[in-house]
Structure formats: structure tokens, C-alpha cells
C-alpha positions as CSV (number, residue, x, y, z in Angstrom):
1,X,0.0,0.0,0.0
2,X,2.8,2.4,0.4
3,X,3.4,2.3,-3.0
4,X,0.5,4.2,-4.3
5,X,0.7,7.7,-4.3
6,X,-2.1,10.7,-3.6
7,X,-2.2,10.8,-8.0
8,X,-3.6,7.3,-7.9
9,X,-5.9,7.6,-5.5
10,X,-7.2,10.8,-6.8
11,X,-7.5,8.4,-10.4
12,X,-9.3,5.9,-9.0
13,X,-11.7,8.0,-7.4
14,X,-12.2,9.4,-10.7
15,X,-12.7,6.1,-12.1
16,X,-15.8,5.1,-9.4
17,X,-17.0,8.8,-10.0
18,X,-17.3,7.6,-13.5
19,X,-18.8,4.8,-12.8
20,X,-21.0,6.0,-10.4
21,X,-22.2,8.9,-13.1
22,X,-22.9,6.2,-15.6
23,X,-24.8,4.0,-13.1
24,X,-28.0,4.2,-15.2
25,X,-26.2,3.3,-18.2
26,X,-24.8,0.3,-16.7
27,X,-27.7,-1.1,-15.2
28,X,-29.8,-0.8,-18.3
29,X,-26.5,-2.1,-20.6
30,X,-26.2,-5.4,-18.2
31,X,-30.2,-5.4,-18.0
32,X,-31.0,-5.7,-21.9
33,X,-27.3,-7.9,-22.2
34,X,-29.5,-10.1,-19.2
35,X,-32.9,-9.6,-20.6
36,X,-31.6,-11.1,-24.4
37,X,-29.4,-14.2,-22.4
38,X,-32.9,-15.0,-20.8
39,X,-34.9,-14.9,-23.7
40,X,-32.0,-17.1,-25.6
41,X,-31.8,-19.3,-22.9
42,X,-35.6,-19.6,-23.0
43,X,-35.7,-20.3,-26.6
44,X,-33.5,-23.1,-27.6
45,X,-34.9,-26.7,-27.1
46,X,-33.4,-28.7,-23.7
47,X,-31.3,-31.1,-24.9
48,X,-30.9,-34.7,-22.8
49,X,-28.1,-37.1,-22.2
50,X,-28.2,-40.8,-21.4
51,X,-25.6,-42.7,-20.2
52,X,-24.8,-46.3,-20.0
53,X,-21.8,-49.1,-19.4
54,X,-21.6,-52.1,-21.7
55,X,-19.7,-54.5,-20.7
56,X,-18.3,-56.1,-23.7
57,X,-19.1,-59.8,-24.5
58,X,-16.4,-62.6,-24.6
59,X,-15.6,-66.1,-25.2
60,X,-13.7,-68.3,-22.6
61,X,-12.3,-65.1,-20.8
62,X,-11.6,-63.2,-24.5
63,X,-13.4,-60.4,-25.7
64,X,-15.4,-60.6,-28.9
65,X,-13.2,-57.8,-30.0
66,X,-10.6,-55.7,-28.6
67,X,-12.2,-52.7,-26.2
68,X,-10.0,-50.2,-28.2
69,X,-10.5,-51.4,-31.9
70,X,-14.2,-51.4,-30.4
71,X,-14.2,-48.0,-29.2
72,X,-13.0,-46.4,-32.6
73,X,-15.3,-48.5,-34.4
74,X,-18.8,-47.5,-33.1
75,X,-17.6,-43.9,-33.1
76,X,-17.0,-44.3,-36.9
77,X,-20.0,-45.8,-37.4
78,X,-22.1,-44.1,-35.5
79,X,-20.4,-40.4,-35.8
80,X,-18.8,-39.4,-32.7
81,X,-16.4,-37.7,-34.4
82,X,-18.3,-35.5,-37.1
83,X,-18.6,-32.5,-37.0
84,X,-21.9,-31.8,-38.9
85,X,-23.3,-34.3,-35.8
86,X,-26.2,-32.1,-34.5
87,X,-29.1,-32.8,-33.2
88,X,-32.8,-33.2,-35.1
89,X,-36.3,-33.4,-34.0
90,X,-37.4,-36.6,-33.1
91,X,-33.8,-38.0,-33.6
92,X,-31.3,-38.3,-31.3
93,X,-27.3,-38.8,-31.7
94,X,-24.0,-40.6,-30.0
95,X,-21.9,-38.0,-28.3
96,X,-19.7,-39.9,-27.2
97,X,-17.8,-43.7,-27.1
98,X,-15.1,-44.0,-24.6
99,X,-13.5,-47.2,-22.8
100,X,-14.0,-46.7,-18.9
101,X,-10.4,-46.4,-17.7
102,X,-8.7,-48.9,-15.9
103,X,-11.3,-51.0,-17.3
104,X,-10.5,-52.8,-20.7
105,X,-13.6,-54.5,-21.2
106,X,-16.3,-52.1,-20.6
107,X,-17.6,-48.9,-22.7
108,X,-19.5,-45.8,-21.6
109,X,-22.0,-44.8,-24.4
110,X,-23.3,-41.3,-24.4
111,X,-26.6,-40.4,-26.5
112,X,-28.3,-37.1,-27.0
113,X,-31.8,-36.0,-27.9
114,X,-34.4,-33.6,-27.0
115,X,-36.2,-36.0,-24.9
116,X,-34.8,-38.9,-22.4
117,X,-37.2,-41.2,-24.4
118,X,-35.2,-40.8,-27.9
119,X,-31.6,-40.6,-26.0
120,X,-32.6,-43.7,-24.3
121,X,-33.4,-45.5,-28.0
122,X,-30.8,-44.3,-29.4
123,X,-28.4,-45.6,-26.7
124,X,-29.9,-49.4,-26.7
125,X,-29.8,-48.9,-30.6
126,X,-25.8,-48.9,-30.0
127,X,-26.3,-51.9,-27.6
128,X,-28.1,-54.0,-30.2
129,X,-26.1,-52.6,-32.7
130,X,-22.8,-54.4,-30.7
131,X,-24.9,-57.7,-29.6
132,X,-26.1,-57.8,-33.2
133,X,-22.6,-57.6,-34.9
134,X,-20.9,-60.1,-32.7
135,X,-23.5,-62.6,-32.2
136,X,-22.6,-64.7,-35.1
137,X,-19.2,-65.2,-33.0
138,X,-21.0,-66.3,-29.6
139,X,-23.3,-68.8,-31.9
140,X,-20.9,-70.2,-34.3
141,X,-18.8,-70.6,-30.6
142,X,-21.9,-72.7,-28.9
143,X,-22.3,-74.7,-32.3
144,X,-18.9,-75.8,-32.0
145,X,-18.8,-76.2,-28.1
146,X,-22.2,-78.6,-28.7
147,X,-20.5,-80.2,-31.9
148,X,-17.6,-80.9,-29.7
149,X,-20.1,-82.0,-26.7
150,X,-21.8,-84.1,-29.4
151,X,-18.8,-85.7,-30.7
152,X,-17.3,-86.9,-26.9
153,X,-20.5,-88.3,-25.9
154,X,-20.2,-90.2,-29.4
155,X,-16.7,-91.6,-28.0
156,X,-18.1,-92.5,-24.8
157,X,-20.8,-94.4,-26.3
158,X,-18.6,-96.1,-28.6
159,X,-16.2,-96.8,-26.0
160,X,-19.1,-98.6,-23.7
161,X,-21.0,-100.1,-27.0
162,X,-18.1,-101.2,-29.3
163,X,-15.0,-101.0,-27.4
164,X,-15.5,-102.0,-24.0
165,X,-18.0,-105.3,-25.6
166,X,-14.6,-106.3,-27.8
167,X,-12.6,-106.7,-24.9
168,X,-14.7,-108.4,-22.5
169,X,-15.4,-110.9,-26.1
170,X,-11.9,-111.1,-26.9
171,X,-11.4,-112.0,-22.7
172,X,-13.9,-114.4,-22.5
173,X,-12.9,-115.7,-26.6
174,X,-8.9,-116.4,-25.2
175,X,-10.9,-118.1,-21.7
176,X,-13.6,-120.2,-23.6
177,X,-11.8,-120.8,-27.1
178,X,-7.6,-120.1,-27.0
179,X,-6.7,-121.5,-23.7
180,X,-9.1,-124.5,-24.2
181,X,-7.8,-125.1,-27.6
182,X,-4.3,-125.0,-26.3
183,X,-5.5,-127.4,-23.5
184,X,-6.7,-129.2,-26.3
185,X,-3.4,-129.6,-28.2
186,X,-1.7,-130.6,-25.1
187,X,-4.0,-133.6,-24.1
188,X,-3.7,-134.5,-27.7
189,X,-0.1,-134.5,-27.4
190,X,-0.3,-136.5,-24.2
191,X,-2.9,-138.6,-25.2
192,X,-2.6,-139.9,-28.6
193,X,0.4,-138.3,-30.7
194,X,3.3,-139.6,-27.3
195,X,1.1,-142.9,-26.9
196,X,1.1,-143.2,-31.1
197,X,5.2,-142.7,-30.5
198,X,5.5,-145.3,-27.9
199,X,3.3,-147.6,-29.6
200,X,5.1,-147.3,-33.0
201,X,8.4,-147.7,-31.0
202,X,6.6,-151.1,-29.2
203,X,5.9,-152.3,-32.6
204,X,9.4,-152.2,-33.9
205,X,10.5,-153.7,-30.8
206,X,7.9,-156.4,-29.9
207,X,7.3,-157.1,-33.9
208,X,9.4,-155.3,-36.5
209,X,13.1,-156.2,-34.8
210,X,11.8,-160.6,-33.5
211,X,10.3,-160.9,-37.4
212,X,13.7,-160.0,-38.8
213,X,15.1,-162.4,-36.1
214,X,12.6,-164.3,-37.2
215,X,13.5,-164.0,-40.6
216,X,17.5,-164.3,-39.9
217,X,17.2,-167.5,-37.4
218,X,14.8,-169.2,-40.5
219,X,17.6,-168.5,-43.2
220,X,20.5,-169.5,-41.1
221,X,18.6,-172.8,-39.1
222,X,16.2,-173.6,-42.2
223,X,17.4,-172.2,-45.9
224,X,20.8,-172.5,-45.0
225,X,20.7,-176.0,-43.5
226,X,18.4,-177.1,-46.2
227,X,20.8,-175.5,-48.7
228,X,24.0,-177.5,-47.2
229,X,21.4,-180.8,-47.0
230,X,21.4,-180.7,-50.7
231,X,25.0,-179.7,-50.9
232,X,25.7,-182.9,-49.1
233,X,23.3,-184.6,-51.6
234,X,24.9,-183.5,-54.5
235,X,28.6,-183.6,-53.0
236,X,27.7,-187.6,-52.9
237,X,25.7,-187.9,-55.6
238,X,29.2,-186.1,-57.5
239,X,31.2,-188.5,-55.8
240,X,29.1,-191.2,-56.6
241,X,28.3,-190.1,-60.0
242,X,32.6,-189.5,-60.2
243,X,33.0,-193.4,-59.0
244,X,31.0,-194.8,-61.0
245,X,32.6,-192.6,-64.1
246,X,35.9,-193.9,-63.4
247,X,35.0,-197.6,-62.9
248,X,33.2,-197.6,-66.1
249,X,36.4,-195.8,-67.9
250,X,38.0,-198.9,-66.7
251,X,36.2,-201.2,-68.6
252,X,37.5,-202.4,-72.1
253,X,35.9,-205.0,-74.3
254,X,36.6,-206.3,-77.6
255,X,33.2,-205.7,-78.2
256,X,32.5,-202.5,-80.8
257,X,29.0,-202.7,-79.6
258,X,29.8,-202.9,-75.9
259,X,32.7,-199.9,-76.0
260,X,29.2,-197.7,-77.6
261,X,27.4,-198.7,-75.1
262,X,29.9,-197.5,-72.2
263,X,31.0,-194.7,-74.6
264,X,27.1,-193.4,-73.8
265,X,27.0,-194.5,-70.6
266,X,30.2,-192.4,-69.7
267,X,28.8,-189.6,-71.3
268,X,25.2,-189.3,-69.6
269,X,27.5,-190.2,-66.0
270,X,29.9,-187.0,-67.4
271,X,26.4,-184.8,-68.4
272,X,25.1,-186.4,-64.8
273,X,28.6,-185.5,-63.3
274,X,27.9,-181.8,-65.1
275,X,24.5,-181.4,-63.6
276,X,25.1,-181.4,-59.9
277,X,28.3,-179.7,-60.4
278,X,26.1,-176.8,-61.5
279,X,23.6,-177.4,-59.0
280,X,25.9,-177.5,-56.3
281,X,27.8,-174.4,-57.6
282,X,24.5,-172.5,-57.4
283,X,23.3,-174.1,-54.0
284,X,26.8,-172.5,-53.1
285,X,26.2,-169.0,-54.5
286,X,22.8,-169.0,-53.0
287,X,24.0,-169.9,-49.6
288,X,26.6,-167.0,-49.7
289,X,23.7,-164.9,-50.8
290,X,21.7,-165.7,-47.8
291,X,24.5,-165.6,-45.9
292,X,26.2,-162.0,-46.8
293,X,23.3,-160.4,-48.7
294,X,20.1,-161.3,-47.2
295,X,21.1,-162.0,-43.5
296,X,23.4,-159.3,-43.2
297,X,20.6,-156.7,-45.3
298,X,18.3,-158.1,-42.4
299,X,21.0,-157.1,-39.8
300,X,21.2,-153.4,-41.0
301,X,17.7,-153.0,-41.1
302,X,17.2,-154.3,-37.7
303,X,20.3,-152.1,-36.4
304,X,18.2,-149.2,-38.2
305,X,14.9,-150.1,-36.4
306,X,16.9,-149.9,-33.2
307,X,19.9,-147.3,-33.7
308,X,17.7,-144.9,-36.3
309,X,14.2,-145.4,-36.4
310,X,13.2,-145.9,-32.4
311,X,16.2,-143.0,-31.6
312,X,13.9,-140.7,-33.9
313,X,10.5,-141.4,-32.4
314,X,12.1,-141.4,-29.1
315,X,13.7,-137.8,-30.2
316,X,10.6,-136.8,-30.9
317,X,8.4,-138.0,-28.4
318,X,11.0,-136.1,-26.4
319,X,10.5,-133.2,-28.5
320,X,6.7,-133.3,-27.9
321,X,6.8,-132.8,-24.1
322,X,10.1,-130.5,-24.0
323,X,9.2,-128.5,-26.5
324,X,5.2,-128.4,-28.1
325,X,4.0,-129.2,-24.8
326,X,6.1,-126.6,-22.9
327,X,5.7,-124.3,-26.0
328,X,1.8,-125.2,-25.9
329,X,1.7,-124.2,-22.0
330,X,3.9,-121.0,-21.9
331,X,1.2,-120.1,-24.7
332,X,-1.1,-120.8,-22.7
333,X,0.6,-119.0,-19.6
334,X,1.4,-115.9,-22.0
335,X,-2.8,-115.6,-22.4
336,X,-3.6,-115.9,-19.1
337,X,-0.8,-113.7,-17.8
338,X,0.0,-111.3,-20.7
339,X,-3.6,-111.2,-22.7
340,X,-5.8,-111.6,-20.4
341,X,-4.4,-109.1,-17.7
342,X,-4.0,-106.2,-20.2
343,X,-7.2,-106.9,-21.6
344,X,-8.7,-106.8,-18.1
345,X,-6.3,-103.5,-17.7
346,X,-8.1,-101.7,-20.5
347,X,-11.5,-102.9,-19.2
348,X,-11.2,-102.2,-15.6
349,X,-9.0,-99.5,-15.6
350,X,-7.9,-97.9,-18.5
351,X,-11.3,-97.6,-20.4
352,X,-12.6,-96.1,-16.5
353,X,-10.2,-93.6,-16.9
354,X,-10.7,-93.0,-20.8
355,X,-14.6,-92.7,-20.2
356,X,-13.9,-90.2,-17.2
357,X,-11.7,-88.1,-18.7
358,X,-14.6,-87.7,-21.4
359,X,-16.7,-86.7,-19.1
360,X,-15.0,-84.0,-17.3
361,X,-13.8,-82.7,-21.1
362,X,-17.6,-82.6,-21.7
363,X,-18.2,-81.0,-18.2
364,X,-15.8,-77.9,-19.6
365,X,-17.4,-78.0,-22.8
366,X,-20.4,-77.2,-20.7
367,X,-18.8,-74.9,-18.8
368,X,-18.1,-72.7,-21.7
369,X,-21.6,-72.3,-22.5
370,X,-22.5,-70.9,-19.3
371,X,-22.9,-67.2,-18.2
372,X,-19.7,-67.1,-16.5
373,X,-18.1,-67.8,-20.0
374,X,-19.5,-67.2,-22.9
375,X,-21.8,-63.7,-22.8
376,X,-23.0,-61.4,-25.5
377,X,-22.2,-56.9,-24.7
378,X,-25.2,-55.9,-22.4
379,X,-25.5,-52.7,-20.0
380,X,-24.2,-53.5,-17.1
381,X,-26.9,-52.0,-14.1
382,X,-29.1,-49.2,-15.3
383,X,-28.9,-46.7,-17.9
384,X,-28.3,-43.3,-16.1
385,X,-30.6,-41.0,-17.3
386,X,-31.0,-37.2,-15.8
387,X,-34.3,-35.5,-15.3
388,X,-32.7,-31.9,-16.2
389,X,-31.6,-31.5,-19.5
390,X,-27.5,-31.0,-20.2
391,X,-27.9,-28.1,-22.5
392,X,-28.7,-25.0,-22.3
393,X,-27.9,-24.6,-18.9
394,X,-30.0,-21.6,-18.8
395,X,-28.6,-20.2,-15.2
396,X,-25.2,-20.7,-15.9
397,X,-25.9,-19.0,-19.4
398,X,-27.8,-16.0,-17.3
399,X,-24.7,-15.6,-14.8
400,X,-22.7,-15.2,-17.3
401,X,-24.4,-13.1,-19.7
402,X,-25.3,-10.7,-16.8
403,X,-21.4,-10.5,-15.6
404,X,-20.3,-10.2,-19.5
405,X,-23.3,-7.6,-19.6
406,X,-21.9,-5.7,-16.6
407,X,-18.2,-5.5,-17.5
408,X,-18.9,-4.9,-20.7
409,X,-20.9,-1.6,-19.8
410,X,-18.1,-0.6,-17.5
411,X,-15.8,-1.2,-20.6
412,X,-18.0,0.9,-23.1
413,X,-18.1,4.0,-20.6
414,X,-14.6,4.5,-19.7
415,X,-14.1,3.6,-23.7
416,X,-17.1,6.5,-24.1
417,X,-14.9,8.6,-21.7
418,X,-11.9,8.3,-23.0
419,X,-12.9,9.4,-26.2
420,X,-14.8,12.0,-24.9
421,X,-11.6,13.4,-23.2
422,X,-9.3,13.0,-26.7
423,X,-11.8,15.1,-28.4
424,X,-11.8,18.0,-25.3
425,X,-7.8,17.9,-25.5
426,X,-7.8,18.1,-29.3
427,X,-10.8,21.2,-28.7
428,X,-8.2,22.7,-26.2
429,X,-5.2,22.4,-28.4
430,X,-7.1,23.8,-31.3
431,X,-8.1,27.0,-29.2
């Protein structure tokens, strides 16, 4: 305050004088500037604004479409941005789109009209609008989620109906058809082909080896004896036959017909003589036959019955119970303990498991098509709607037209003053 000095205060003095003067002027100025605010105020058309919050729909915790892209979207299509975006009678418009901060899934729509009614329209026209352009998404979502519901109830049944039947058949086929077939094979094994053996090996012992004993005692104690019977025969007969040769080449007579008569006689004795030579020379060759053709033949084949033929079927009668029998049982072992348990496995525990596993991948399918995850855009509480219109906000309009009014009329008379006083100092300059 010590700063001002007696010139200022003598101006500003000057300056409320003024004022003071022109009261009249300035009362009537802010009146009429007051008066016209009213009467515009009065005169344009109360305009309403409805607001509401969509929450934007999703899919399994993902939005049908990103908030953002969203938010830019509807204010294309629905105007937001342009300029030329007034309002008309009995229509209303979108004043504004915006994501709710902090919030990426929900949207606060603004719509304007001359009546709540029409801003309230026009902001579940936006609604619709979103539900209507994303709700191919949601249903081509629950087709497939059923489709895939559909398709695992399918495997279920199949695995109860076809898959679950086929092993209990192929259990009780090894129980009632492969194990008792093997059984089978064994008995017949034990039964008739080792029996079959042993009898075959009885034969050659109790009939095939004592007939070609048989056969070997009747050419050495019958053919062969019989053979050196007429060996003996003929060896005297020879003898005799030689005897009687020699006494009859002895003989000499004077006698022409006589000499003939021996002459013949030595010759049938010499054909005689010939005879049993030959017929001892084959009862010879016959006897060596028996004895080192036919006997020893009958010895080889009797040392094959016994070293070849009985060590085979006794090889493979061994063979049958070493190896097919034991072969035939570890078979059977393999079913019961290899088959038969994994086939029980799959039915008792692994086709449990399988069909539960289903289930609880058909329980999320479900899942998906409730509430909690799969939901179209919808307002979220109620649209907020105010009973007072947002524009013209005729008071505020009033204020301020009546403190423009008054400061304006202050303005114009020290504006009216000062030129008044540049005219009286041009007058005084003049003079």
C-alpha cells in the first residue's frame, strides 16, 4: 500500500466517479445484455443425455473384440467424431464412445436427444447394434462347443457299446476258445500223438526187430541147413556119380558094340557129373547170398529199427513234451498272464479312466456355455438418465451473460470517456 501515491488515488476516485455517473447506463447495458441471455436461454430446445456401461461380450475369458479397436469402431460408425453431428427433432445422436479407464472391457456410451425417451433409444440402438454384430461369434462358438459335446458323448458311447464289448469278447474268446484249444493240443499231445510214439516204437520192438530175427534164425537154421542138405546130396551124388565114371572108364571090351554102349554111358555119367556140379555151384552161390546179402541186409535193417528209427520217435516224443508241450503251455501261460491281464487292464481301468476323462472334457465344454463364459455386450446396471436436461444450462448462461453484460458496460463507458476526453484535449489544443 505504500506504493501508491495521492495521484492514484485521486484516479481511481475518478474512475468510481465515473462509474458512479454512468450507473444508469450500466444497469440498463447489463439489463437488456441479461434480458436477451434469458430470452436465448428460454428459446432453444433442452437437450438430454443418457448414459450407460456395456460390458463387452467374450468367449472363454476373450473379448469378442478388442475394447480399443471397439471404441473407434462405433464412433466411426455411429459419428462421434463428425462435426456436422447435430441434433434433429425426433432424432437423437452418439456424443460420445469411450473405454471406462482402468477398465479394458467395458464402454461408456453417451446419447443425446431432446427427450430422455429418444436418448434412451438411441443408446440401446448402439447396444443392439454391438450384440447384433458379434453374435454370429457367440453362436458359431456354442455350435462348435455342442459339436464338440456331441462328438465326446459319441466316444463314450462307442467306447461302452463297441469298445469295451470287444474286450470283454476277446477276454472271455482267449478263456472259452484259446486257452481251451491250447488245452486241447496238449491232451492230444499227451494222449494220442506220445502214446502213437511209444506204440510205434513197441511195434518195432515187440514185432518189426523178433520178425527179422525171425527171418534171420529161418535162413540160417532152415534155408541155409536145407541148402547145405542138398549140398551134401549132390557132393555124394558127385562123388558117386565120379565113382561110378571112373570104374566104367576102366572097362575095355573087344566088343565095338559094348565100347558104344559104355561110350554113352560115360557120357550121360559126365552130363550127370555136369549137372550137380552146376547145381551144387548155385546151391553154393545161393547160400553165400543168404548168408552175406540177405542175412546181413536183415542185420542193417534191424540195427536201423533200433539205432535210427526208435532214436527218432524217441527224439521226438522227447520233443513233444520238451518242447510243443512246454511251448503249448507257456502259450497258454502268456494268455492268461499277458492277454488276459491287459485286456482286463483296459477294461477295468484304462477304459474307466478314458470314459472319465470324457466326461470331465464334456463337463468344460459345458462350462463354456455358461454365463460365466461365454456372454453377449449388455449394460451393465441401469442406464443413467437425468431429469434436467445437459444443455442450455440456462442459469449458468444468465450468470454469465449478466457478468459479461456488466463488464462490458463498465468497458463501453470508460471507452465513451476516454474518447470524450481526446476530443476535449484536441478542442483545447485547437483554441
Amino acid at each position: 500500500m505504500t506504493g501508491i501515491n495521492l495521484n492514484d488515488e485521486i484516479d481511481l476516485r475518478d474512475l468510481l466517479k465515473i462509474i458512479w455517473d454512468k450507473r444508469k447506463f450500466i444497469i440498463v447495458f447489463t439489463f437488456v445484455v441479461t434480458v436477451l441471455a434469458i430470452v436465448y436461454a428460454m428459446s432453444k430446445k433442452p437437450i438430454y443425455e443418457v448414459k450407460s456401461v456395456v460390458r463387452v461380450g467374450y468367449l472363454n475369458d476373450t473379448l469378442v473384440e478388442d475394447s480399443n479397436i471397439l471404441e473407434k469402431k462405433l464412433r466411426l460408425i455411429f459419428g462421434v467424431d463428425t462435426k456436422t453431428n447435430g441434433i434433429e427433432k425426433d432424432k437423437a445422436i452418439v456424443s460420445n464412445i469411450s473405454t471406462v479407464k482402468k477398465v479394458e472391457n467395458f464402454l461408456e456410451i453417451s446419447t443425446q436427444a431432446f427427450s430422455n425417451e429418444l436418448a434412451i433409444m438411441k443408446n440401446k440402438e448402439v447396444v443392439n447394434f454391438l450384440q447384433n454384430e458379434y453374435k454370429y461369434k457367440i453362436d458359431e462358438f456354442i455350435l462348435r462347443t455342442n459339436i464338440n459335446i456331441k462328438n465326446l458323448e459319441e466316444k463314450i458311447a462307442h467306447i461302452e457299446k463297441v469298445e469295451k464289448v470287444n474286450i470283454e469278447k476277446n477276454i472271455e474268446k482267449i478263456k472259452t476258445q484259446s486257452i481251451p484249444k491250447i488245452d486241447k493240443k496238449i491232451e492230444l499231445i499227451k494222449t494220442q500223438s506220445i502214446p502213437k510214439i511209444d506204440k510205434k516204437i513197441e511195434l518195432i520192438k515187440t514185432q518189426s526187430i523178433p520178425k527179422i530175427d525171425k527171418k534171420i534164425e529161418l535162413i540160417k537154421n532152415v534155408e541155409i541147413k536145407s541148402i547145405e542138405h542138398k549140398l551134401e546130396f549132390n557132393t555124394n551124388k558127385l562123388n558117386e556119380y565120379q565113382v561110378n565114371l571112373l570104374k566104367i572108364s576102366k572097362q575095355k571090351s573087344s566088343d565095338n558094340t559094348q565100347n558104344m554102349l559104355m561110350a554113352m554111358q560115360i557120357l550121360n555119367t559126365q552130363n550127370l557129373i555136369l549137372d550137380v556140379q552146376n547145381i551144387i555151384e548155385n546151391l553154393r552161390k545161393e547160400r553165400e547170398n543168404l548168408l552175406n546179402i540177405d542175412i546181413k541186409e536183415l542185420e542193417v535193417k534191424r540195427e536201423n529199427l533200433l539205432n535210427i528209427d526208435i532214436k527218432e520217435l524217441e527224439i521226438k516224443r522227447k520233443n513233444l513234451l520238451n518242447i510243443d508241450v512246454k511251448d503249448l503251455e507257456l502259450q497258454k501261460e502268456n494268455y492268461k498272464n499277458d492277454n488276459i491281464r491287459k485286456l482286463e487292464i483296459d477294461l477295468n481301468i484304462n477304459i474307466p479312466k478314458k470314459i472319465e476323462d470324457l466326461k470331465n472334457s464334456i463337463n468344460l465344454e459345458k462350462l463354456k456355455l455358461t454365463n460365466s463364459s461365454v456372454k453377449n455386450s449388455e449394460i451393465v446396471g441401469d442406464i443413467q438418465i437425468n431429469d434436467y436436461p445437459i444443455k442450455p444450462k440456462k442459469k449458468s448462461i444468465v450468470i454469465v451473460a449478466f457478468v459479461t453484460g456488466f463488464i462490458l458496460s463498465i468497458f463501453l463507458v470508460f471507452f465513451i470517456q476516454f474518447i470524450k476526453s481526446f476530443k476535449k484535449e484536441d478542442d483545447n489544443e485547437k483554441t
